[in-house]
TINUGU-339263 format. One record per residue: y, z, x of N, C-alpha, C in turn; residue number from 1. Coordinates in nm, 3 decimals, decimal comma. Example, Ala and Ser with C-alpha at 12.3 -4.5 7.8 and 13.67 -1.06 7.14 Angstrom:
residues 2
> nY nZ nX caY caZ caX cY cZ cX resi
> -0,569 0,780 1,319 -0,450 0,780 1,230 -0,330 0,780 1,320 1
> -0,225 0,708 1,285 -0,106 0,714 1,367 0,003 0,787 1,290 2
END
This chain:
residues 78
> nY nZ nX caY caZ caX cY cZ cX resi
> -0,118 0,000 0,083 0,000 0,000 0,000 0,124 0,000 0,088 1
> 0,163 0,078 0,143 0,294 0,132 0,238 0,187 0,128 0,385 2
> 0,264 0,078 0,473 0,233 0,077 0,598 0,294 0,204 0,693 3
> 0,190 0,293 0,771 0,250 0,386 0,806 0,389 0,391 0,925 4
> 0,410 0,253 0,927 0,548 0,202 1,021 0,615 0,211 0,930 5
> 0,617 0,160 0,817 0,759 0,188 0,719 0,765 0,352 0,639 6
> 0,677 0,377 0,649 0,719 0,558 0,624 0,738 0,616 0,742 7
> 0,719 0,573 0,879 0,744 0,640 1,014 0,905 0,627 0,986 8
> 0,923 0,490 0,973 1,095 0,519 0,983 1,179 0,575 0,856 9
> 1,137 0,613 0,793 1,177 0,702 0,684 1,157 0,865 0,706 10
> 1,121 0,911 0,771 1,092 1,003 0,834 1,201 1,087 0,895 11
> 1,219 1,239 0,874 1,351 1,285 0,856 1,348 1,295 1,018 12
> 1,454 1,304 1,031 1,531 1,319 1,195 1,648 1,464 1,203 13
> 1,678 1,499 1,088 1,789 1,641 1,085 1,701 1,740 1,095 14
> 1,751 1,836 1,105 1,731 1,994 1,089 1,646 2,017 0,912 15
> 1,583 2,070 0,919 1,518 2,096 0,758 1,590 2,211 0,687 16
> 1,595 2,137 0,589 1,626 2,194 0,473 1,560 2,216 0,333 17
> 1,580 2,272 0,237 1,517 2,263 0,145 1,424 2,192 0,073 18
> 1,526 2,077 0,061 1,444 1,891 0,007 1,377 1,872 0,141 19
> 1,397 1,908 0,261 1,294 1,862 0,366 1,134 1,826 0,326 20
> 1,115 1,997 0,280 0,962 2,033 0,257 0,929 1,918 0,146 21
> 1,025 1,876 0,002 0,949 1,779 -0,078 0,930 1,642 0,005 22
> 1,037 1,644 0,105 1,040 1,506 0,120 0,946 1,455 0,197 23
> 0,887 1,545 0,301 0,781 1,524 0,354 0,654 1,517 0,305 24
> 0,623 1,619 0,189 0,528 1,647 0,138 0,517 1,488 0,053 25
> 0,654 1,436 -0,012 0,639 1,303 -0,069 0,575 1,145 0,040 26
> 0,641 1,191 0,156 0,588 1,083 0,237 0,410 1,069 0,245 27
> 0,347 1,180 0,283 0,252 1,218 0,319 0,160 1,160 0,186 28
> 0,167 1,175 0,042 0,134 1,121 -0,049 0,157 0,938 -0,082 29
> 0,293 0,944 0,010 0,311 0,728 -0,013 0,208 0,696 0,041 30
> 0,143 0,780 0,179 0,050 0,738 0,296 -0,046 0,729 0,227 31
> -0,100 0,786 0,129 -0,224 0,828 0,094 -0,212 0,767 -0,068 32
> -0,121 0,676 -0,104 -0,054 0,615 -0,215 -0,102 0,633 -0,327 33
> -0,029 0,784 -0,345 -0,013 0,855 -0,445 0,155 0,883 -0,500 34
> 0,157 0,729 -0,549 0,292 0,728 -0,539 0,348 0,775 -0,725 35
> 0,274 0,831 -0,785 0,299 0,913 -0,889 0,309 1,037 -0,881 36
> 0,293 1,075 -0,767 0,348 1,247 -0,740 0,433 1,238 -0,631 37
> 0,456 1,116 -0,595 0,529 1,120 -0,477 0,685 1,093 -0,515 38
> 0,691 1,052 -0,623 0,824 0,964 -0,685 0,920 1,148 -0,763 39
> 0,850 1,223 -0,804 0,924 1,343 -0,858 0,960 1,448 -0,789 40
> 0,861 1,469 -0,677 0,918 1,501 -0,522 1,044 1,457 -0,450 41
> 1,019 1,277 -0,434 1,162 1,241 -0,434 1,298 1,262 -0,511 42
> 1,266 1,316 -0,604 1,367 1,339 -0,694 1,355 1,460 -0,691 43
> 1,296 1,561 -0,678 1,357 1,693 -0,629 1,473 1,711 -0,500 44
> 1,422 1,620 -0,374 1,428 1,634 -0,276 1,589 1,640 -0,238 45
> 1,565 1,507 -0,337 1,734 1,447 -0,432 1,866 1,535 -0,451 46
> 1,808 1,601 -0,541 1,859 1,728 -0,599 1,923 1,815 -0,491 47
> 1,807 1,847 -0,416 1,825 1,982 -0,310 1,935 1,890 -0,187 48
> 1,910 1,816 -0,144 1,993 1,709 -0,055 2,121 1,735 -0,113 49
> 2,127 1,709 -0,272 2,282 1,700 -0,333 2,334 1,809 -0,345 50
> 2,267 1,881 -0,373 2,341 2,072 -0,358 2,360 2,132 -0,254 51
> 2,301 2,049 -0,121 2,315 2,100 -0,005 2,423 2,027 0,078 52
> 2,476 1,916 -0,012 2,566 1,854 0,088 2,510 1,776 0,244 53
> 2,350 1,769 0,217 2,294 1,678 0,338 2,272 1,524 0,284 54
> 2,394 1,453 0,347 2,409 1,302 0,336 2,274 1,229 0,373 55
> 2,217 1,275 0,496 2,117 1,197 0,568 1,979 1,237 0,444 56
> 1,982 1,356 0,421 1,869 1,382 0,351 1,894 1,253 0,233 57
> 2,015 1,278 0,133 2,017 1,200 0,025 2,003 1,089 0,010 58
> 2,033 0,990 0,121 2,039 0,844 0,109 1,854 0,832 0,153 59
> 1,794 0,903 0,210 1,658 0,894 0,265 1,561 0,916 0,155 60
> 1,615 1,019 0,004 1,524 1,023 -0,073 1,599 0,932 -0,179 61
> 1,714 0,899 -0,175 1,734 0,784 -0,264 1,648 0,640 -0,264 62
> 1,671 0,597 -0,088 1,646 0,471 -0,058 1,409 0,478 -0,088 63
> 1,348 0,634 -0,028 1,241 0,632 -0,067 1,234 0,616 -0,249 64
> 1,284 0,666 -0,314 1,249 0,589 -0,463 1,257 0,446 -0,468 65
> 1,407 0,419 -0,441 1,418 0,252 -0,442 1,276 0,183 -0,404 66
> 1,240 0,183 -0,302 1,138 0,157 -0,268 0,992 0,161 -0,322 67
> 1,023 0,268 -0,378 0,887 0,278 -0,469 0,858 0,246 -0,589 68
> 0,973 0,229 -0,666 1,066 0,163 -0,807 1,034 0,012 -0,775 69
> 1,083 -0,036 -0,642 1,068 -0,235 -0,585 0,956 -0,275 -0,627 70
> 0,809 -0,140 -0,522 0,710 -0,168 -0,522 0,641 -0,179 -0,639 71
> 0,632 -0,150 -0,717 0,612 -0,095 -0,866 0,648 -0,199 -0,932 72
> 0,728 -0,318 -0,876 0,779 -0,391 -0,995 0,905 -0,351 -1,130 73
> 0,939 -0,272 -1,033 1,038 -0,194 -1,158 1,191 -0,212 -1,074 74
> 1,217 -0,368 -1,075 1,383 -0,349 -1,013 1,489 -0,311 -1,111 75
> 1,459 -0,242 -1,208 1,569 -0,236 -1,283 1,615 -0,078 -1,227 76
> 1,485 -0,021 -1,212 1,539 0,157 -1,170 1,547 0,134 -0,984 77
> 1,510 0,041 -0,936 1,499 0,069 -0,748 1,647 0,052 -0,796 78
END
């Protein structure tokens, strides 16, 4: 499904934070493409990114939905 080169570079690079733990825990599931538990994770991750004021986090669990919304055939929500 997802090649583990394109979730390598999605892969956080900051300091962890809150949404860290979903966001990883979401990658780890694209790998293993379980991308129906992986997509509400991202959207937690979302959340915690946006209340925390971490830019890098937010655009990383934004752009991981997009992606998974593309894959899915669903360009109306990527």
């Amino acid at each position: 499904m997802f090649s583990k080169r394109l979730v390598g570079q999605l892969k956080p690079t900051a300091a962890p934070t809150d949404g860290w733990d979903d966001y990883r825990r979401a990658l780890e599931l694209i790998v293993q493409s379980d991308v129906s538990q992986a997509l509400p994770l991202l959207a937690e991750a979302e959340l915690s990114f946006l209340a925390a004021d971490d830019q890098q986090g937010l655009w990383r669990a934004l752009l991981g939905q997009a992606l998974l919304h593309w894959h899915d055939a669903a360009a109306a929500l990527a």
